[in-house]
Each structure stands twice: as C-alpha cells, then as structure tokens.
N, C-alpha and C positions, 0 to 999 in steps of 0.2 A: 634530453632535449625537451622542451616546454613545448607543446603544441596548444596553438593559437586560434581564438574561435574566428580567424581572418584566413587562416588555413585554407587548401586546397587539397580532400579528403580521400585516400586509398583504403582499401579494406584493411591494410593494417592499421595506417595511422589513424582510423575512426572506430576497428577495436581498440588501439591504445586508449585511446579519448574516451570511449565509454564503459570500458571494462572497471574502471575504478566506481560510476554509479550502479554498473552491472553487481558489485562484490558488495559492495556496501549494503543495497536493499537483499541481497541474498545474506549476508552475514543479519542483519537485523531478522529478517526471517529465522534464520536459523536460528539464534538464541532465544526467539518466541517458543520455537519447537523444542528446545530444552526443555525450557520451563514446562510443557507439558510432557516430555519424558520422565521429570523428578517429579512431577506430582500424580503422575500416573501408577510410576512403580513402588512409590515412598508413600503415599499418603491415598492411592484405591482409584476404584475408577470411579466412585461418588463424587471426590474431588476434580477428578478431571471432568466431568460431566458440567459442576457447580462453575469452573472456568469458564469452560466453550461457552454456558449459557449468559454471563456475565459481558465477555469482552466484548462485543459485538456494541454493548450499551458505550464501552468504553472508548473505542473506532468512532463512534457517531460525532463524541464530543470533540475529538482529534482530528476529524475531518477538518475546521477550519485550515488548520496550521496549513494540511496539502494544499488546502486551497488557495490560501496566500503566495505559498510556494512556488505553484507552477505557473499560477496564473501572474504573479508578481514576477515572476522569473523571464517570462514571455516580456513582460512592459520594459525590466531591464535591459535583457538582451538585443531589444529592438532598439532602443537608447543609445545602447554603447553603437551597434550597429553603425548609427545616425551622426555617432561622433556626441554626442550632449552626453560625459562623462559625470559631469555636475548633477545633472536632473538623476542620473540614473541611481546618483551616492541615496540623493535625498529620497527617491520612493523605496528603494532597500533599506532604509532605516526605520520610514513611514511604516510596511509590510512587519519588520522585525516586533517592532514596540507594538504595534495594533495585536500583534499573534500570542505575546507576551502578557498585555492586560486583557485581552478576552480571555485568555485560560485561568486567568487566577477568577475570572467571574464566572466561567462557565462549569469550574473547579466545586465553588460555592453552590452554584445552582444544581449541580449533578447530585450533592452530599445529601441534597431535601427529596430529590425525586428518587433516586438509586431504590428503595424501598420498595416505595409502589411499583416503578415500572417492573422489578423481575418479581413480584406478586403478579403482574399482569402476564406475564410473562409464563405461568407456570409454575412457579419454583415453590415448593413449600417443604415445611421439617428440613431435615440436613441440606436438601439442595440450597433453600434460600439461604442460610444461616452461611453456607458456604460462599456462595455468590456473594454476599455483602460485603464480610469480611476481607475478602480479596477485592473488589469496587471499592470498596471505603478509602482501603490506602494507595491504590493507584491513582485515583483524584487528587492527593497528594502531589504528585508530580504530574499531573495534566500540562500546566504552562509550560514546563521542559520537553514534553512529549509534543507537544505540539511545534515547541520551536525546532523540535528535532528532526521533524517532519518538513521543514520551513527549510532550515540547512541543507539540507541533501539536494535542494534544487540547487540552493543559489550557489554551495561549493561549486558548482560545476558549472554557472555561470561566471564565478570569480576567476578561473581558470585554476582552479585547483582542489580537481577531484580526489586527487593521494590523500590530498589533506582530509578531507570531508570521510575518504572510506576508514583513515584511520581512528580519526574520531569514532565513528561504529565499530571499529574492532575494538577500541578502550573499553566502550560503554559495553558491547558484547562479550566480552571479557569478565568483566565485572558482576556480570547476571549471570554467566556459567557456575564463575566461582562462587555466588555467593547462595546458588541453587544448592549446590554439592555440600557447600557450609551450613545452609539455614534449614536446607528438607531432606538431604540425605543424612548427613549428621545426627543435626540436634533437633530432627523430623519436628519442626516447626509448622509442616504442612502448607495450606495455601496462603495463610500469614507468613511462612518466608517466602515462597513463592513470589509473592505480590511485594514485599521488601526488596528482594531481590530486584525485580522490574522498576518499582520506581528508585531506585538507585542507578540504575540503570540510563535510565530515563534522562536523569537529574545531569548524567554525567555527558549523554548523549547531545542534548539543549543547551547546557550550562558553560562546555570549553567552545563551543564557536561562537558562544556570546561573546565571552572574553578576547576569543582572539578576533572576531569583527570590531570589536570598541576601542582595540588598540592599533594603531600603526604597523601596516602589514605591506606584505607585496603582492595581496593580491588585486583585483580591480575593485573591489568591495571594499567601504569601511562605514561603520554606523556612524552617523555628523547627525547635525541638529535637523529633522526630517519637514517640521513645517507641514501643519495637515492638510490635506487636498482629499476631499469627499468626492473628488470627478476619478483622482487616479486612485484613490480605492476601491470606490466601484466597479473601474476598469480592470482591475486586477482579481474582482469577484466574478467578472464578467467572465471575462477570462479562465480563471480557475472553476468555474461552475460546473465543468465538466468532471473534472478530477473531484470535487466536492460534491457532486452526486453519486459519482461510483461509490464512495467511499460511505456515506450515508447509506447509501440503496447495496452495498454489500455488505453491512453491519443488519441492515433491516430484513435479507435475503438468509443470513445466518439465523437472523431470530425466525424466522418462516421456516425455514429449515429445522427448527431445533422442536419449534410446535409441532411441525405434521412429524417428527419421531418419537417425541413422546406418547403422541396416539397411536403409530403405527409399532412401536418397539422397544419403546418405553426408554428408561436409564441405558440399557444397551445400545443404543439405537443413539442419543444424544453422544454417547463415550467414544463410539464407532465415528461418527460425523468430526468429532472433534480430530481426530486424527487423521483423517482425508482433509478437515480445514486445514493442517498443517503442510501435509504435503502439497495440494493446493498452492497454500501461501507461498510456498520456497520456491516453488518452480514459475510461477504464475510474475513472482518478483524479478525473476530473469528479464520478460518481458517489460515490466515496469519499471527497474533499472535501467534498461537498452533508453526506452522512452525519455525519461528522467535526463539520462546525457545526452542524448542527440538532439533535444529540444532548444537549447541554446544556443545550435548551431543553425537549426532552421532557423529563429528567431534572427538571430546576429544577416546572414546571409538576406532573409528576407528585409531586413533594415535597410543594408546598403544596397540593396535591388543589383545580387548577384543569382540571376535564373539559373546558368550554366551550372552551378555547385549546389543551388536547389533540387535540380534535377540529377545530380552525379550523389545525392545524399539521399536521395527517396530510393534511387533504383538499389542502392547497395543497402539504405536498410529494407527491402521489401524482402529481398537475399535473403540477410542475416537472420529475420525474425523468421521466416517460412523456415529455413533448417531447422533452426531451432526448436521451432513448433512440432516438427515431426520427430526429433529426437527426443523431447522430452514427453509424449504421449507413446512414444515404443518401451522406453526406461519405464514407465509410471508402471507400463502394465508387465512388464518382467519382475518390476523391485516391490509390487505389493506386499507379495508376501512376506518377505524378509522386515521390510519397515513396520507391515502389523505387529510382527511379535518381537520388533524390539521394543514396542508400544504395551503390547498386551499377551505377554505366552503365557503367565500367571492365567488367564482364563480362556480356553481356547473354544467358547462357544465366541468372544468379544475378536479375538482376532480372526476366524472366521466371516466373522459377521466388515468385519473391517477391510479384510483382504477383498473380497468380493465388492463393498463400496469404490474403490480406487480403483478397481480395474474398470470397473463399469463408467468413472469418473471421466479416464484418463484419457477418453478423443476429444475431451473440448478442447484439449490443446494444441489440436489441431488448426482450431477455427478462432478461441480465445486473442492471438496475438495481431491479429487481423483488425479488432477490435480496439484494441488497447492503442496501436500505433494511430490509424486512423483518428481515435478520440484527441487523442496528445499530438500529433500534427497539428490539426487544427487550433488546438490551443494554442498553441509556439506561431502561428502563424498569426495569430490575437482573433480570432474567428472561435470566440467564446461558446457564438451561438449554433454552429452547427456540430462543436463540439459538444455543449451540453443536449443537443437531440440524439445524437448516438448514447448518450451517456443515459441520458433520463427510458429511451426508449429499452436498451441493453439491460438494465440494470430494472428499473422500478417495471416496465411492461411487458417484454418477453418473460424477467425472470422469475416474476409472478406468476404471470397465468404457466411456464413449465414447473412450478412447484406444486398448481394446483390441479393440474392436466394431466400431468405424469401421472402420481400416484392414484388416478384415478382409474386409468389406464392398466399400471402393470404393478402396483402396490410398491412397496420398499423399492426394488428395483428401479422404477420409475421417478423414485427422488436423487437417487443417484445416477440417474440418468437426462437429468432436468436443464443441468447448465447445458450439457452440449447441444440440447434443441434453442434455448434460450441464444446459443452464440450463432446458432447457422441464423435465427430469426435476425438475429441483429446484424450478421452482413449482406442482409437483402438491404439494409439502411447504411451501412457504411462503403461499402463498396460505390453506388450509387453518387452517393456525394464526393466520394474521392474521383472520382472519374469528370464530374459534372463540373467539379472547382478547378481543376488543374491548367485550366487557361488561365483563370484570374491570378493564379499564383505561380505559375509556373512551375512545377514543382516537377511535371509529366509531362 
C-alpha cells in the first residue's frame, strides 16, 4: 500500500515511510566503509591514512548537491503541499540541472587545487602521492555524486522512497564488487579503490536522472525548468544548513587529521579514519530518519495541518532519543570487534582504535538532538535558524573542542571533542526548538 505525504502518521506507518531513507544513507555509508576495509587490509594502513586525509576535500565539493537537495526539497514539498503541482515540476528540474552543471565545474576547479590544498594540508612522500591519486579520479564522477546526493531527498519527496534506496543498493553493490575485483584481486590499491567509488557514484546519480527525465509515476518529473535566481536562492537558503554541516564536517575531519599528525602521527590519522567510519554509519541512521520525515513536515506545514505537525514532532523526538541511546551502548560493546576487523594485522593500530570509539561513542547521545532540530527547521523553509545551529554546531563549538580538548587531556581529548561540541550545541538548539513552536505549531 503506497503511503501518502497527505497521510495521517502512526509509529508504524512513519517507520514504514522513513525506513527506506533510513537504509539508503546507511547502505551508502556502509559501502564507504568497505572501501576502507579493502584498502586497509589489501593495500596497508599508509593507504587508508592517504584516504581519510583526502576525502574530506572531496565532501566539501559535494556539499552543494545536499544542499540543493534538502533545501530544494523543503521548497517542493511545501508546493505540492499548497496544491501548485506545476511550480513544483519546474523548481525540481531547476535544482537537478543547476546541481548537474555546477559539478562538472566544480569538478574542473577541484583537478587545479587538489595539489596544493593536501600539500597544505600535511601530506607529503607516499601520503601525498596517495591522496592524489585517489582525489584525481573521484572528481571524475563529482557531478553524479552530487546529484546522488540531490536524489536521496527528492526520492522521498516523489513519494518513492523504495525506489530511491534501491537505486543505493545498485550503486552499493557495484563498489563492493568492484572493491573485491580491483584491490583485493588484482590489488590495484587506492586506484581501484577510487575506480571502484566513482563507478559507483556514476551509477548512484546517473539511473534517477533517467528515470526523472522520462514519464514516471511518481510526483516528480524533470520538464523545461525556466531559471528563477529568487527560488534558487530560496532553496540555498534553505539548504544552508545541511550545506554547512557538510562543509564544516569535511573541514572538522581535516582539524582532526592535523592535530593527529602531531599528536600520533600515521597511527593516529589510520585510527581516526576508522572511527570516521563507524561514526558515518551510525550518525546516517539519524540523517536518514531526518532526510524522510522532512517532506512530511514540509508537505503538512503547506497545507497548515498543526494537528499532524505535532503528532509527527512528538513521535520523531521518540524514535530518534532510542535510537541515540542504543547506538552509543552498541558503539561502546562493538569497538573492539570492529577495530580488528579494520586492523588485527597491527595490534598497537587496533588498540589505539578500539579506545578512540569507545571514548567517541556518547555523542550519540546528544548528536541526534541536533541533527533533527537543524532539518526541522529546514523542512519548515526557516533556512536561517537552521543554519545558526548548523554554522554554530559544526564551525564554533567543534572548533574550539578540537582545540580545547587536546589541550586538556591529549589524544583522549580529541576523541572526546565531538561529544562536548554536541552538549555545546544544544544549549542552541533546544532553545530555539522551544521558542519557534507557536509560530509553527509543531509543540
């Protein structure tokens, strides 16, 4: 049975509706974290080190797509909401092609800086040479990565999220295999690695082009879009939130990757990278939840339904608080097991790893609090009090705990840095969730 973003929402029938963006950003997770289990065990932990240090530049550039995404997804969803089915075809089309031609320039621009910036960055002998190598041909497939990024929202605004997660299992699929084929095999190292991803990518961005451009059943189709520099803007506006996380945690990675190089050198960068993983897969639970429920704030708040506003805040505030405490009790039982299926080959590295992720694992406590907060208010088009949680959360808190921490308590203290960073940050979201919920009714 199809359920409808006009709907009237039970815990099941809003896990039904969000579990599909729930798997999706967890499956795309999880095939990232492949790619660092084959290049960890097949090609050394130099290799995985020259990654971790690289992708973060890579995130920055891919940042737009999210941003198109969710913030264009809000402007949709409020659209259809409103009944202007027409306006809504043509700013989905507008978002698609703008996220399209920006990547193939942003693509270009990345191939001249890539160099310098992980020179600036630290990286030199093997690590830079590695780092390149794998940047070089990932820019390759930026404009697919970007729009892949772009899909995941509006699937679940078209009303068909199945579709949208299987599309991410194709493409996750694809970079499993072709992990196993390109660096387990015929140990082609972080050159198949990075083949493997923008293949991946390619396959990710490239089949919901096609299937938006042709005659579908869902509420979405790309038509002739007509530029409007008001509702692009709107839609940056909007998205600025998700578009600074995502900047300001590519930027928090490379802070991160600097103060281990000084404090613990190659071990210390290798170790990080594998808490970035677990991190990402669990952290995307939350990010998925957000991602599907957003279309239905949006949609609800359109046609000025309070009653389902507020029957959809109190059941996700539920959903995302379990989860937060079950996946910070998991993180800190499965350290160990996950470090050494990362790193037994060297058991000063999986030590040194086990002990970062336990220490990680209470921001996820506090972490979801955050995240829902910021994407609320985006789905509600309140760009701007979304990007003050997002710009304060990410560029101000989780600055000065990168540089506070380890001042404090040394290594420890870096891995201890997000969870101060997230309590800092809902002294600021809390706050405004409490303050807004007359104007939107949501509480």
């Amino acid at each position: 049975m199809t359920i409808r973003l006009s709907d009237q929402f039970s815990y099941k029938r809003l896990l039904r509706f969000t579990c599909p963006a729930i798997a999706m950003m967890l499956f795309t997770s999880i095939y990232s974290v492949v790619d660092g289990y084959f290049v960890s065990n097949f090609a050394g932990k130099s290799a995985l080190a020259a990654m971790t240090l690289i992708v973060p530049l890579l995130g920055m550039l891919g940042a737009i797509g999210f941003m198109l995404g969710t913030g264009g997804a809000a402007i949709v969803g409020k659209l259809l909401g409103e009944g202007r089915a027409a306006e809504a075809q043509r700013s989905f089309s507008l978002f698609v092609y703008v996220a399209l031609g920006g990547g193939a320039l942003l693509a270009l621009a990345g191939e001249a800086v890539i160099g310098p910036l992980a020179r600036l960055l630290g990286a030199e002998g093997e690590l830079l040479a590695g780092s390149l190598v794998y940047g070089r041909i990932c820019l390759l497939s930026l404009p697919f990565f970007m729009l892949q990024f772009l899909f995941q929202t509006f699937f679940v605004t078209a009303e068909k999220p199945k579709l949208g997660l299987a599309v991410t299992v194709a493409a996750g699929c694809t970079n499993m295999l072709l992990d196993a084929l390109l660096v387990a095999l015929l140990g082609w190292g972080l050159t198949g690695a990075a083949l493997a991803t923008a293949i991946s990518e390619c396959i990710g961005g490239g089949l919901p082009l096609l299937y938006f451009a042709r005659k579908n059943t869902s509420l979405l189709r790309l038509t002739r879009p007509g530029f409007s520099a008001r509702v692009l803007g709107r839609a940056c506006g909007n998205g600025a939130s998700e578009f600074l996380n995502n900047i300001a945690f590519s930027y928090l990675i490379v802070l991160y990757n600097y103060q281990l190089l000084r404090l613990a050198g190659e071990n210390g960068v290798a170790a990080f990278g594998i808490l970035l993983y677990v991190s990402f897969v669990f952290s995307t639970i939350f990010a998925g939840y957000a991602i599907g429920v957003a279309p239905l704030f949006s949609y609800n708040f359109g046609a000025g339904r309070r009653d389902e506003l507020k029957n959809l805040c109190a059941k996700s505030l539920v959903l995302n608080a379990g989860a937060g405490l079950f996946v910070a009790l998991f993180c800190a039982w499965a350290a160990g097991p996950v470090a050494r299926a990362f790193t037994g080959y060297d058991p000063a590295l999986c030590q040194l790893s086990t002990r970062a992720i336990r220490l990680f694992a209470p921001a996820f406590l506090l972490l979801w609090a955050n995240v829902f907060a910021s994407s609320l208010f985006t789905a509600l088009n309140n760009g701007r009090v979304s990007a003050l949680i997002a710009l304060l959360r990410m560029f101000v808190f989780g600055t000065l705990s990168l540089v506070i921490m380890p001042l404090l308590f040394g290594l420890d203290g870096l891995w201890c840095a997000w969870t101060m960073a997230e309590l800092a940050s809902l002294a600021v979201s809390l706050p405004c969730f409490l303050h807004l919920r007359g104007r939107y009714g949501y509480a």
